[in-house]
mmCIF file as gemmi writes it, N, C-alpha and C atoms, coordinates in Angstrom:
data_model
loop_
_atom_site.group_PDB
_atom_site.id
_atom_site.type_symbol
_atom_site.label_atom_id
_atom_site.label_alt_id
_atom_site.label_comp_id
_atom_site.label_asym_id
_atom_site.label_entity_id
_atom_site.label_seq_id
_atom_site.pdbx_PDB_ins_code
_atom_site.Cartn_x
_atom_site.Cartn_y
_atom_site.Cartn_z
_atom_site.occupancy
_atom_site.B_iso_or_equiv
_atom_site.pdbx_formal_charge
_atom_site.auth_seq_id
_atom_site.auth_asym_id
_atom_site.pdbx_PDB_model_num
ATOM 1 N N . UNK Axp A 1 ? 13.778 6.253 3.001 1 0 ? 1 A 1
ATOM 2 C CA . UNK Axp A 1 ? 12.398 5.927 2.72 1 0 ? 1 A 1
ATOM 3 C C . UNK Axp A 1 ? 12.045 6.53 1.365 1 0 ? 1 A 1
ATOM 4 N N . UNK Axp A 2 ? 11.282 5.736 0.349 1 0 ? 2 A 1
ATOM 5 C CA . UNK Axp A 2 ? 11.127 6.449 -0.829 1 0 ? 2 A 1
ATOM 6 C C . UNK Axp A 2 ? 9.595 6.565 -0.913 1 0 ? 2 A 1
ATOM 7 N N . UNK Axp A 3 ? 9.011 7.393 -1.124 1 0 ? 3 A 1
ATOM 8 C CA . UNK Axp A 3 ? 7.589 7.813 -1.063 1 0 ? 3 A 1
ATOM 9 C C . UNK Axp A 3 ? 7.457 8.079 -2.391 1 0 ? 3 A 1
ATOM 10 N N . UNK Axp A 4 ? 6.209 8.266 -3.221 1 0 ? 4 A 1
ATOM 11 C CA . UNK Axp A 4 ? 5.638 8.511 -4.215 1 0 ? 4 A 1
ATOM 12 C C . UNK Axp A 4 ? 4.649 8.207 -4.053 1 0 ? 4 A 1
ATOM 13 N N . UNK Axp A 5 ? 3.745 9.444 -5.286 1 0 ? 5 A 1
ATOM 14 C CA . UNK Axp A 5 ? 2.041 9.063 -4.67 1 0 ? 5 A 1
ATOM 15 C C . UNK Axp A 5 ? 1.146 10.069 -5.723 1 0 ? 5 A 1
ATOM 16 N N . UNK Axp A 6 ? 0.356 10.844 -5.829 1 0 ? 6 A 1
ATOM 17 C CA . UNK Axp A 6 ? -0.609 11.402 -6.549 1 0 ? 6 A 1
ATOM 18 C C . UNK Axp A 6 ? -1.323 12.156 -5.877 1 0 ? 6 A 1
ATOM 19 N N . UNK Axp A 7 ? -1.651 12.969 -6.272 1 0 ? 7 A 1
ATOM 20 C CA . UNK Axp A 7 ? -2.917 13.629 -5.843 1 0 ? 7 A 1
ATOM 21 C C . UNK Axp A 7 ? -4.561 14.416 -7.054 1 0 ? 7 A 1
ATOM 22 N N . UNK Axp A 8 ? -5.675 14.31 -6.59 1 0 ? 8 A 1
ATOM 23 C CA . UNK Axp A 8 ? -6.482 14.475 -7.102 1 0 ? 8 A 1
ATOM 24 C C . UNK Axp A 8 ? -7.354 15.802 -6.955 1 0 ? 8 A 1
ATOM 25 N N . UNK Axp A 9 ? -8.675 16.394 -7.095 1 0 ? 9 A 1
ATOM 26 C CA . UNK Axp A 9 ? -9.393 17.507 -6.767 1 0 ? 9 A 1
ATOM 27 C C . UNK Axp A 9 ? -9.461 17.129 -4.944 1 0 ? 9 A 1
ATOM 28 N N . UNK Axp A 10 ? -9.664 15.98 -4.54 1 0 ? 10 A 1
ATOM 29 C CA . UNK Axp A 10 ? -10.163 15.566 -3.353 1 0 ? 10 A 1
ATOM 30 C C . UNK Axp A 10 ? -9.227 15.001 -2.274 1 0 ? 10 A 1
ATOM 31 N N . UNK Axp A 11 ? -8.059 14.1 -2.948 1 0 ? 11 A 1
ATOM 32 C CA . UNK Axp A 11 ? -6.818 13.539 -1.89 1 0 ? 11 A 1
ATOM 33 C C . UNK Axp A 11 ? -6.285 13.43 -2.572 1 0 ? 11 A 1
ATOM 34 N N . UNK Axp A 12 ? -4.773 12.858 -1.682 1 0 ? 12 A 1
ATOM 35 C CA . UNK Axp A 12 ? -3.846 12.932 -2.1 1 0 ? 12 A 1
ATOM 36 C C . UNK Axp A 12 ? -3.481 11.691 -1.643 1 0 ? 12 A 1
ATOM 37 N N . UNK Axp A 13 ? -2.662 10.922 -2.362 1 0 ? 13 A 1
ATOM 38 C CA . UNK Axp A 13 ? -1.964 9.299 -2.324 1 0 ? 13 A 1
ATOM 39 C C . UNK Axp A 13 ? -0.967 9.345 -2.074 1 0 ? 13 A 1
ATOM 40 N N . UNK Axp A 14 ? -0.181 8.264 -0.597 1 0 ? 14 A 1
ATOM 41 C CA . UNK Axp A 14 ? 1.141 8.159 -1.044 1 0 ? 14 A 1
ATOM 42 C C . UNK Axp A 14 ? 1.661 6.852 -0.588 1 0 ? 14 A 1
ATOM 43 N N . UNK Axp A 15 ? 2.289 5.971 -1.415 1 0 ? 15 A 1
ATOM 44 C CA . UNK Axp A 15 ? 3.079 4.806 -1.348 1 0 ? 15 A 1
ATOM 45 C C . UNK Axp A 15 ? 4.32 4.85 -0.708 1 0 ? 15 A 1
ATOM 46 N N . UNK Axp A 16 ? 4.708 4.203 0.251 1 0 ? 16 A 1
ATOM 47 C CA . UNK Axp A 16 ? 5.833 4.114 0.784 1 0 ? 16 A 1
ATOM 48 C C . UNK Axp A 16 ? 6.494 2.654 -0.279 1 0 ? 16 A 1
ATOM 49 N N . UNK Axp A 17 ? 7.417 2.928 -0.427 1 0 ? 17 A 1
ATOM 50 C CA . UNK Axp A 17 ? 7.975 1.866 -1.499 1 0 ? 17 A 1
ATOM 51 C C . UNK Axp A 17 ? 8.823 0.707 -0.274 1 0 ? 17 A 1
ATOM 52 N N . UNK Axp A 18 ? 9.304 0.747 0.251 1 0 ? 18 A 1
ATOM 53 C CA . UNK Axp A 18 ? 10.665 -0.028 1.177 1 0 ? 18 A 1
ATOM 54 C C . UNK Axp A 18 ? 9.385 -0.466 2.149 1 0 ? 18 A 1
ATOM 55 N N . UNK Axp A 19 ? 8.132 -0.074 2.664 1 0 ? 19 A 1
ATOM 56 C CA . UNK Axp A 19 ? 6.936 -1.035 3.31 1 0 ? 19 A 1
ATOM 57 C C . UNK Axp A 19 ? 5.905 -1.165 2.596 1 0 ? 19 A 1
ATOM 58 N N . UNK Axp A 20 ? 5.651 -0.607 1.631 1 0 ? 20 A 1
ATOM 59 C CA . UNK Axp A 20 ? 4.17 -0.876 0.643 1 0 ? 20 A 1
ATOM 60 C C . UNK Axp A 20 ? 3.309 -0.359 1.584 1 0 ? 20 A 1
ATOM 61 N N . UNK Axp A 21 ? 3.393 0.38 2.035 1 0 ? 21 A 1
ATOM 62 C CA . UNK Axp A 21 ? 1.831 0.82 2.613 1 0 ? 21 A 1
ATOM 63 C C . UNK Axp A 21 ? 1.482 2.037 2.493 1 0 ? 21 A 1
ATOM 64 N N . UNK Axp A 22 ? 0.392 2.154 2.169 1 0 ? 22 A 1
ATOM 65 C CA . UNK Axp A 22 ? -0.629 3.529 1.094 1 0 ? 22 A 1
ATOM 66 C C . UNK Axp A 22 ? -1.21 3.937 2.153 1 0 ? 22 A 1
ATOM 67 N N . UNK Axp A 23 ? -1.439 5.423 1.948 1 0 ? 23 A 1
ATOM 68 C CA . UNK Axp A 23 ? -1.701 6.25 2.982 1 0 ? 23 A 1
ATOM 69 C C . UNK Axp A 23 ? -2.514 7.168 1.877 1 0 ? 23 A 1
ATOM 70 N N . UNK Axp A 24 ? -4.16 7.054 2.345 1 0 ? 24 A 1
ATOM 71 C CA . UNK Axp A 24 ? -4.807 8.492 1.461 1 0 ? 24 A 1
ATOM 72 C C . UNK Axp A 24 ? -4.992 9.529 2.576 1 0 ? 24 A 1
ATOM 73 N N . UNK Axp A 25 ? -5.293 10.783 2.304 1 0 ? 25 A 1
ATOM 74 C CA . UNK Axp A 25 ? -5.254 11.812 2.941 1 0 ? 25 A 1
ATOM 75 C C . UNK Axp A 25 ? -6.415 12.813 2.213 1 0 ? 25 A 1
ATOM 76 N N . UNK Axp A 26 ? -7.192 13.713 2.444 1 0 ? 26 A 1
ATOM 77 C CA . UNK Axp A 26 ? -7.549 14.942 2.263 1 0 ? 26 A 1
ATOM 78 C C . UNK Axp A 26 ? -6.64 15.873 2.314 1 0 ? 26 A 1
ATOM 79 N N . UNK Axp A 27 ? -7.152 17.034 1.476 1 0 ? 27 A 1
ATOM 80 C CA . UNK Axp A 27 ? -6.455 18.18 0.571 1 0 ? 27 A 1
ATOM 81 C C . UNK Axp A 27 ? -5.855 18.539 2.644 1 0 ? 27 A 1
ATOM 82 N N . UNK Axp A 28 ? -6.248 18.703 3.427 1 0 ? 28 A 1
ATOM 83 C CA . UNK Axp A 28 ? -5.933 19.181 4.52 1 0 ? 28 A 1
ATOM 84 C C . UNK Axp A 28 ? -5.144 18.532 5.124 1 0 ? 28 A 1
ATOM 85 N N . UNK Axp A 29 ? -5.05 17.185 4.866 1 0 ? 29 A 1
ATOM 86 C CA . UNK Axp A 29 ? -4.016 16.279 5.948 1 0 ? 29 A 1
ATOM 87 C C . UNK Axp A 29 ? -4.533 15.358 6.157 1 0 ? 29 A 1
ATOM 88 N N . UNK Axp A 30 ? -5.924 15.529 6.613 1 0 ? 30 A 1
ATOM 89 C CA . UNK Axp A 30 ? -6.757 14.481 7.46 1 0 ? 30 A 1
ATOM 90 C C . UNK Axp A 30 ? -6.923 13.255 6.853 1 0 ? 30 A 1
ATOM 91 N N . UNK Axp A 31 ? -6.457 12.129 7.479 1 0 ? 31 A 1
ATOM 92 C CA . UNK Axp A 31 ? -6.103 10.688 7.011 1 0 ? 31 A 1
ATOM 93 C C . UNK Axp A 31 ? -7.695 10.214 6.943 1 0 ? 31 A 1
ATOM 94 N N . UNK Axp A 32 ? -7.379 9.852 5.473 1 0 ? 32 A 1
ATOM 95 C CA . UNK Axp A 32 ? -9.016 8.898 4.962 1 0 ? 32 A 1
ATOM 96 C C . UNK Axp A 32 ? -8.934 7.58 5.434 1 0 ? 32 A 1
ATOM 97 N N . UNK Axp A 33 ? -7.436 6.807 4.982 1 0 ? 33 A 1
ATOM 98 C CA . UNK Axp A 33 ? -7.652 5.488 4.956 1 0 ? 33 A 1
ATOM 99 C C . UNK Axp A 33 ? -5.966 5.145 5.125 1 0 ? 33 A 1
ATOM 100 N N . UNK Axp A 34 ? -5.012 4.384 6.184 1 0 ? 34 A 1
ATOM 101 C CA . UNK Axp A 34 ? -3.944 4.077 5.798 1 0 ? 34 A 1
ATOM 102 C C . UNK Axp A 34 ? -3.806 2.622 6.64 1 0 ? 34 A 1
ATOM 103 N N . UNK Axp A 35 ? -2.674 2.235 6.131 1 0 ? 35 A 1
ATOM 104 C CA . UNK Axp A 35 ? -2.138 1.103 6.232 1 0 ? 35 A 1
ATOM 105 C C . UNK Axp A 35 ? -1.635 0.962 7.586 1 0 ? 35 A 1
ATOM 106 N N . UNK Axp A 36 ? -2.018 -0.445 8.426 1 0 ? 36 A 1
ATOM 107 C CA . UNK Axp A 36 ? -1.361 -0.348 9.812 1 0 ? 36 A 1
ATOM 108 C C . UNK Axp A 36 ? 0.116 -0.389 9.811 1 0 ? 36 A 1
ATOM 109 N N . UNK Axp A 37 ? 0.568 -0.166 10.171 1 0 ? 37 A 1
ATOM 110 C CA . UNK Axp A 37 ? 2.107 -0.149 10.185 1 0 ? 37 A 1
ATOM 111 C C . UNK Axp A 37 ? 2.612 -0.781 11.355 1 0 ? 37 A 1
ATOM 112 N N . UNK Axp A 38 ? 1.843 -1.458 12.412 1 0 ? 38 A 1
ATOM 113 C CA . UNK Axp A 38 ? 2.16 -2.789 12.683 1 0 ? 38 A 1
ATOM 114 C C . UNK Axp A 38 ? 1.638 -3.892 12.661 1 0 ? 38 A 1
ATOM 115 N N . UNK Axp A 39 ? 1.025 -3.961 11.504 1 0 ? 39 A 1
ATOM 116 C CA . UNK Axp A 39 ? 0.997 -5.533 10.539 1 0 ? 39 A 1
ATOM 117 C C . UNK Axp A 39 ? 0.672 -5.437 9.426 1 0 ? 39 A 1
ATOM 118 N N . UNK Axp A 40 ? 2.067 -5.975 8.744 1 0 ? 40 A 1
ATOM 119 C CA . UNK Axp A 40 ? 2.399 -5.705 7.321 1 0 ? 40 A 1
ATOM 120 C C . UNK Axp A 40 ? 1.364 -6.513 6.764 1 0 ? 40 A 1
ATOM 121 N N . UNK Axp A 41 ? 1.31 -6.409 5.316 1 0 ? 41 A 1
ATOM 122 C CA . UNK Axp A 41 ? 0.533 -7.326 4.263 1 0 ? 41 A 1
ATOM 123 C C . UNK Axp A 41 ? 1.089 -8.858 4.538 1 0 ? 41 A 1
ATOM 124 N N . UNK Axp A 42 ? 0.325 -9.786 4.899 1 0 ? 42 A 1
ATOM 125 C CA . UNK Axp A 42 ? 0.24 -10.998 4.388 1 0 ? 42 A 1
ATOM 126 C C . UNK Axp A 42 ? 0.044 -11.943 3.241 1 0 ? 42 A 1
ATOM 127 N N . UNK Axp A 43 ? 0.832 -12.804 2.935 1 0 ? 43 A 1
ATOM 128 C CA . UNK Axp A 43 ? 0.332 -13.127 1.638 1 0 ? 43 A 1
ATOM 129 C C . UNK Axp A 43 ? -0.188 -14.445 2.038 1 0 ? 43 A 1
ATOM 130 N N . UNK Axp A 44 ? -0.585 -15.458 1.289 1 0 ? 44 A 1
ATOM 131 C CA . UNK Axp A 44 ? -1.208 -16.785 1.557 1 0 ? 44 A 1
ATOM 132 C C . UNK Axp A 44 ? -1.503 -17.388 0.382 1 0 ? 44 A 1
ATOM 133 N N . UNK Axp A 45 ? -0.174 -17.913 -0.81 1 0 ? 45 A 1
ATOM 134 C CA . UNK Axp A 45 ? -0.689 -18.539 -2.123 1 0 ? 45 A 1
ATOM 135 C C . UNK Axp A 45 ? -1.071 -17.511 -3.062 1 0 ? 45 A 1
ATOM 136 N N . UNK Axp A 46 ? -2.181 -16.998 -3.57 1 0 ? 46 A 1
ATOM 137 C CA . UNK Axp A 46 ? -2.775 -16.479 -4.176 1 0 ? 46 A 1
ATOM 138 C C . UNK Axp A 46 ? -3.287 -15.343 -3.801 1 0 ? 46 A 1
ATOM 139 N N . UNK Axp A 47 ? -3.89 -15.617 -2.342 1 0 ? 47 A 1
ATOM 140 C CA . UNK Axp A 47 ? -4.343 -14.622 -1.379 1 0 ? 47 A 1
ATOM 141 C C . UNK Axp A 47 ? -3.523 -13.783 -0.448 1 0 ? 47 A 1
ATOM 142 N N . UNK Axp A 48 ? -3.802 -12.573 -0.162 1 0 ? 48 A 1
ATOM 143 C CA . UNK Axp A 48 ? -3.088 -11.792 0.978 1 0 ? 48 A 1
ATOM 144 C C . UNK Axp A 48 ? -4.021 -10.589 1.343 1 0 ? 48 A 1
ATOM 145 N N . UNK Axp A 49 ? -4.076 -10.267 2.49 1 0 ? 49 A 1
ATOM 146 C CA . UNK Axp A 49 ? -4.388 -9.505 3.514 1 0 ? 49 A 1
ATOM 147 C C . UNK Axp A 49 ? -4.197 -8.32 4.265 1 0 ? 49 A 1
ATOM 148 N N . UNK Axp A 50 ? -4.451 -7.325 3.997 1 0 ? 50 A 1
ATOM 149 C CA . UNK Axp A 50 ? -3.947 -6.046 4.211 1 0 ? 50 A 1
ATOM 150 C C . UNK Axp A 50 ? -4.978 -5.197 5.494 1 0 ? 50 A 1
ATOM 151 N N . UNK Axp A 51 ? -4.078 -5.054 6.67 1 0 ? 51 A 1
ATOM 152 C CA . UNK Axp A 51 ? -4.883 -4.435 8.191 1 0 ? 51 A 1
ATOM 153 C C . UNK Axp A 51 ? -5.059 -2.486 7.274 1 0 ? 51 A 1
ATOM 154 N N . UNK Axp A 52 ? -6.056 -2.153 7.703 1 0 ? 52 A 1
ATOM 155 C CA . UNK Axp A 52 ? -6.003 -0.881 7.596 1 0 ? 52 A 1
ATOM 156 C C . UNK Axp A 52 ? -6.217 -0.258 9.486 1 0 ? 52 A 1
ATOM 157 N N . UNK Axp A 53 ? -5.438 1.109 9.405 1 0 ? 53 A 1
ATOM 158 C CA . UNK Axp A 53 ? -5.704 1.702 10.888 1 0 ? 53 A 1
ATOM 159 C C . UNK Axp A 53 ? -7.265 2.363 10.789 1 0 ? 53 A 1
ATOM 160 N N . UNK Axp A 54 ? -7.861 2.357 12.05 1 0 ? 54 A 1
ATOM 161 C CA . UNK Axp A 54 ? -9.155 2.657 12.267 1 0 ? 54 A 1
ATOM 162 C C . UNK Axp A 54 ? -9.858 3.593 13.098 1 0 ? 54 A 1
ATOM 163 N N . UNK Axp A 55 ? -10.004 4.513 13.187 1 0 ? 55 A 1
ATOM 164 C CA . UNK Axp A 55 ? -9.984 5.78 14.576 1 0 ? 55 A 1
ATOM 165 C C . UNK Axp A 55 ? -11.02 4.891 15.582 1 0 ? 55 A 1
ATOM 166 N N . UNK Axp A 56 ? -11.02 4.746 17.118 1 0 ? 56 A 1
ATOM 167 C CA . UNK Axp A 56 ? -11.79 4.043 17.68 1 0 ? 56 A 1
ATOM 168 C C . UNK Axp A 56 ? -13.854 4.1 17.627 1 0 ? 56 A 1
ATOM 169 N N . UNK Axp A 57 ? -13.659 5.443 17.236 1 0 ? 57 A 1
ATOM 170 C CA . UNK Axp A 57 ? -15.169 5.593 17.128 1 0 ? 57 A 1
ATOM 171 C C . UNK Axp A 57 ? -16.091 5.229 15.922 1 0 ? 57 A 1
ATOM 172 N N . UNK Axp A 58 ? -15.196 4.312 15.077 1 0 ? 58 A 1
ATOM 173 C CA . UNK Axp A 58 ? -15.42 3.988 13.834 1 0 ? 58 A 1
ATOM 174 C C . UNK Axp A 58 ? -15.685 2.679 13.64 1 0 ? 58 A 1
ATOM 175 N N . UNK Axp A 59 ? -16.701 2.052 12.994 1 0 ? 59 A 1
ATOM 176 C CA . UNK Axp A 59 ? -17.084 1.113 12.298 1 0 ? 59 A 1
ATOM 177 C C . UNK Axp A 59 ? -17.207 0.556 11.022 1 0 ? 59 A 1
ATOM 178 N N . UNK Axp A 60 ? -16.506 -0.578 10.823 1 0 ? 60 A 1
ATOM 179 C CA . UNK Axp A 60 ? -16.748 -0.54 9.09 1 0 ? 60 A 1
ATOM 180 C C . UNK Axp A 60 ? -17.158 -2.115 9.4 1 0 ? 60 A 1
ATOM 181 N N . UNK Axp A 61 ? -18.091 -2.313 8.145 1 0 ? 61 A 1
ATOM 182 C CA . UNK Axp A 61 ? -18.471 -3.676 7.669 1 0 ? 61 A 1
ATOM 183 C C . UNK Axp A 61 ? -18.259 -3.944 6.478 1 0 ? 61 A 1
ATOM 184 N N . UNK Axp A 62 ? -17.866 -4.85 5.745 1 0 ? 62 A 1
ATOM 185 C CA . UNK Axp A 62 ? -17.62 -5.762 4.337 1 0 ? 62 A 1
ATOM 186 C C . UNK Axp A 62 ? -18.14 -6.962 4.456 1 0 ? 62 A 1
ATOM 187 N N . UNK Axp A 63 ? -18.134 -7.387 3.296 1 0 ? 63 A 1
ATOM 188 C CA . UNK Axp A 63 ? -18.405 -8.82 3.03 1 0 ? 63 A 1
ATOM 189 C C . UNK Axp A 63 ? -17.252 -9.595 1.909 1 0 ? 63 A 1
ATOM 190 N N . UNK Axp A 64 ? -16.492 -8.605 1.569 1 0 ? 64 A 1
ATOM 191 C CA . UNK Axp A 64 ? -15.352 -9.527 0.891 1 0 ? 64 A 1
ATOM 192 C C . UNK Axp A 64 ? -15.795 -8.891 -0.592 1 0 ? 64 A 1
ATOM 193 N N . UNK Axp A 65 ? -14.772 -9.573 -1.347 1 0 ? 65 A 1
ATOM 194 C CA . UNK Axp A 65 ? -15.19 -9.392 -3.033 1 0 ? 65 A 1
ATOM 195 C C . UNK Axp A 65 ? -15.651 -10.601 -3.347 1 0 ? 65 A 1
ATOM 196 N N . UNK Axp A 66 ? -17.05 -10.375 -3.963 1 0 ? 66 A 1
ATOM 197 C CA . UNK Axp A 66 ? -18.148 -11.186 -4.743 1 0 ? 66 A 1
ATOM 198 C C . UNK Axp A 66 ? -17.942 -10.521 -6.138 1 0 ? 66 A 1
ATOM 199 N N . UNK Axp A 67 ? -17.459 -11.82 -6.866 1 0 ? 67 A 1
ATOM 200 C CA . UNK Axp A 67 ? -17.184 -11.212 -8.36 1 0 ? 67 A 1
ATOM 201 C C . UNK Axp A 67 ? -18.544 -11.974 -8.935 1 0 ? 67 A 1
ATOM 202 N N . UNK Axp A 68 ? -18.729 -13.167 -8.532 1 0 ? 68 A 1
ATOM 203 C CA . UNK Axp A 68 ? -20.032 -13.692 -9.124 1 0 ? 68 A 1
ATOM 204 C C . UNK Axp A 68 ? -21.35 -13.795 -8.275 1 0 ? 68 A 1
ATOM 205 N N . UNK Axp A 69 ? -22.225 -14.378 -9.107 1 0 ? 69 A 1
ATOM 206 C CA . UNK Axp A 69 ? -23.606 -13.896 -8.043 1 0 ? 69 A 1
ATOM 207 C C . UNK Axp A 69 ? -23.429 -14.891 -6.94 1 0 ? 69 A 1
């Protein structure tokens, strides 16, 4: 597995290269935001789709990227 990644004042980044999936973390461990790791990125043409994991007591809403009005 080849990992590489970054870190900042606040987290730390890391790319798994052989699955592409990014994993941020706090200076402590505690996972901000990572990639499901059972369901990879999709692609679709132009478009593709990326699951993030979600702790159950958690809610998120989007609306997509609006580049124009």
């Amino acid at each position: 597995m080849e990992v590489s990644g970054f870190r900042t004042k606040a987290v730390r980044v890391r790319v798994d290269w052989e699955t592409s999936q990014l994993t941020i973390t706090d200076l402590n461990g505690a996972v901000v935001q990572k990639d499901d790791p059972n369901r990879p990125i999709e692609f679709h043409g132009s478009a593709f789709r990326i699951y993030k994991t979600m702790p159950p007591e958690e809610h998120y809403f989007g609306l997509g990227d609006k580049p124009d009005p």
